[in-house]
C-alpha positions in Angstrom: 27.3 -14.4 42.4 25.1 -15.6 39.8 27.6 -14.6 36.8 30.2 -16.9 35.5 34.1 -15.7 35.2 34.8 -15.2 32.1 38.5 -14.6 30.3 38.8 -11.1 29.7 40.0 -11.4 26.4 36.8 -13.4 25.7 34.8 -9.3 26.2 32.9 -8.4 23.3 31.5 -4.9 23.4 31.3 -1.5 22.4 32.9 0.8 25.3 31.1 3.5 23.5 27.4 2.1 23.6 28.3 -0.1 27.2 29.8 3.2 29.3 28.8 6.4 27.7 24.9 5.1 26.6 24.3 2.5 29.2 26.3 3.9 32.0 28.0 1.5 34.8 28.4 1.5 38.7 31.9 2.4 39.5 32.6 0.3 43.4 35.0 -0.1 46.0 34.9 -1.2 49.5 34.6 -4.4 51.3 31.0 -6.6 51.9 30.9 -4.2 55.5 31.7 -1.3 53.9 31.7 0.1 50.2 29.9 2.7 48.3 28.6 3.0 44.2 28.4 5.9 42.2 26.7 6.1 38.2 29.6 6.7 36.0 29.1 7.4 31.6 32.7 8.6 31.3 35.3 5.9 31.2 37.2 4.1 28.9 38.8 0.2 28.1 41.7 -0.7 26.9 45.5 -1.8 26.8 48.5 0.2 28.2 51.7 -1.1 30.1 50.8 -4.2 28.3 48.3 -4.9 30.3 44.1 -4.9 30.3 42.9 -1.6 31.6 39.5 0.4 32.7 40.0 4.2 33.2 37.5 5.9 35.1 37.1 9.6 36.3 35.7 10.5 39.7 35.3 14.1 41.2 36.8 15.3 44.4 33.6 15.6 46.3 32.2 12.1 45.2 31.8 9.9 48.4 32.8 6.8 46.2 36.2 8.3 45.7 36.9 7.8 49.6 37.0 4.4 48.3 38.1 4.4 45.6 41.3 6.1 47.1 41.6 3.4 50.1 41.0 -0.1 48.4 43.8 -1.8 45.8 40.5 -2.6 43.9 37.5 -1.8 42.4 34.6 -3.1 40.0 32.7 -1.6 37.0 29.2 -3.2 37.2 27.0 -3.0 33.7 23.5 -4.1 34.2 21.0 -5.4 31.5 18.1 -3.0 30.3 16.0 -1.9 33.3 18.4 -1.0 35.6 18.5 2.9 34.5 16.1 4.5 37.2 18.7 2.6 39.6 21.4 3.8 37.7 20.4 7.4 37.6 19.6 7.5 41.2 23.2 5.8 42.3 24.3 9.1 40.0 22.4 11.8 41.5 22.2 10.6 45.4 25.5 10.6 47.9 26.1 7.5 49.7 26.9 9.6 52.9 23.3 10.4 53.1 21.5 7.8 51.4 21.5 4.0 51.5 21.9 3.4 48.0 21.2 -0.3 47.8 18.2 -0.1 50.1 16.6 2.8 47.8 17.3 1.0 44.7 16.6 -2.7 45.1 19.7 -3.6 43.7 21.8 -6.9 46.0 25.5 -6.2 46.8 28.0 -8.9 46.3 31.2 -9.9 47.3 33.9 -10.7 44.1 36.3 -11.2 46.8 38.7 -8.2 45.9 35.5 -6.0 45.9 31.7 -5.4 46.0 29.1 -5.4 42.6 26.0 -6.3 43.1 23.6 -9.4 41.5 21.8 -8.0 39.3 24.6 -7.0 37.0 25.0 -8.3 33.4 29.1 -7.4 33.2 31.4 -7.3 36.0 35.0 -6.1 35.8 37.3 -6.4 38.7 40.2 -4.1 38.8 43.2 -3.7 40.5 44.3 0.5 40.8 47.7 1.0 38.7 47.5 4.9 38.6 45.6 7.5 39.7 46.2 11.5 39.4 44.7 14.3 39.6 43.6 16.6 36.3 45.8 19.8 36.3 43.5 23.2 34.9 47.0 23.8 32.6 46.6 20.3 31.3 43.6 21.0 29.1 44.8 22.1 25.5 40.9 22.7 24.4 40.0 25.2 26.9 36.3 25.0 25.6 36.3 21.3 27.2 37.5 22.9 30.4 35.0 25.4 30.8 32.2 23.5 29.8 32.5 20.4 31.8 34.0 22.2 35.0 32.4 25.3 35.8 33.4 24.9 39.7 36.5 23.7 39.0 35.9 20.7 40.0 38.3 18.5 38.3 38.2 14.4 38.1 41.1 12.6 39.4 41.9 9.6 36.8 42.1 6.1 37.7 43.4 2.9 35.4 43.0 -0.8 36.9 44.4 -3.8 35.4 40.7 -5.4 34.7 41.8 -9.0 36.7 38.6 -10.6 36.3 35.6 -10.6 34.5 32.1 -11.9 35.1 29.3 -12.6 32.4 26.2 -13.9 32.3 
């Protein structure tokens, strides 16, 4: 991997601007096997005293397979010019397509997990939690209806971030 590791505590950005503008490539699988999926929904920060990512997959989302198997999993950020890649790892299923191939972009090994070269920012996480959203969970009911017209809902997922990568 080209990046260097980096102390987590050393990060310096804006989760808002970095997941929800930029977007990221939520992983998970091993260098034989391991899919990607775009994620903009997500969030960084500390609980049970440790560092954490939360990120929010749908039921029918091939990347949760994995997600659900592997103890770990990465959140990949990518420099400017990566967004066509991004949007197509978003909008394509990895049962059907060979994401990597169609995009250009060079999977990688961190060890505990798969990112892939190109990547600016690379956060290795190790699952704490995970749990289904609940339909009598959502106070705002307007969130609910707008976001999951099929029902559809995310499971959510924190990992202690255990390594980090920078360039």
């Amino acid at each position: 991997m080209l990046l260097k590791e980096i102390n987590v505590g050393e990060l310096t950005l804006n989760p808002f601007e970095k997941i929800g503008k930029d977007w990221c490539l939520i992983t998970a699988g091993d260098s034989d096997c391991f899919n990607t999926m775009t994620a903009s929904w997500g969030g960084l920060g500390v609980l049970w005293n440790k560092n954490v990512a939360s990120c929010y997959i749908r039921p029918q989302r091939y990347t949760k397979e994995f997600v659900d198997r592997y103890e770990y999993f990465t959140l990949t950020f990518f420099p400017d010019g990566y967004r066509d890649a991004l949007a197509l790892c978003g909008r394509v299923s990895g049962r059907d397509h060979d994401k990597p191939k169609e995009t250009g972009l060079t999977p990688v090994s961190t060890g505990e997990s798969v990112t892939f070269e190109e990547a600016s920012l690379v956060l290795v996480c190790r699952k704490l939690f995970a749990q289904e959203m609940k339909e009598e969970s959502f106070i705002d009911k307007e969130v609910l209806k707008k976001n999951y017209p099929n029902m559809d809902l995310h499971t959510i997922y924190f990992g202690e971030i255990v390594k980090a990568y920078s360039n």
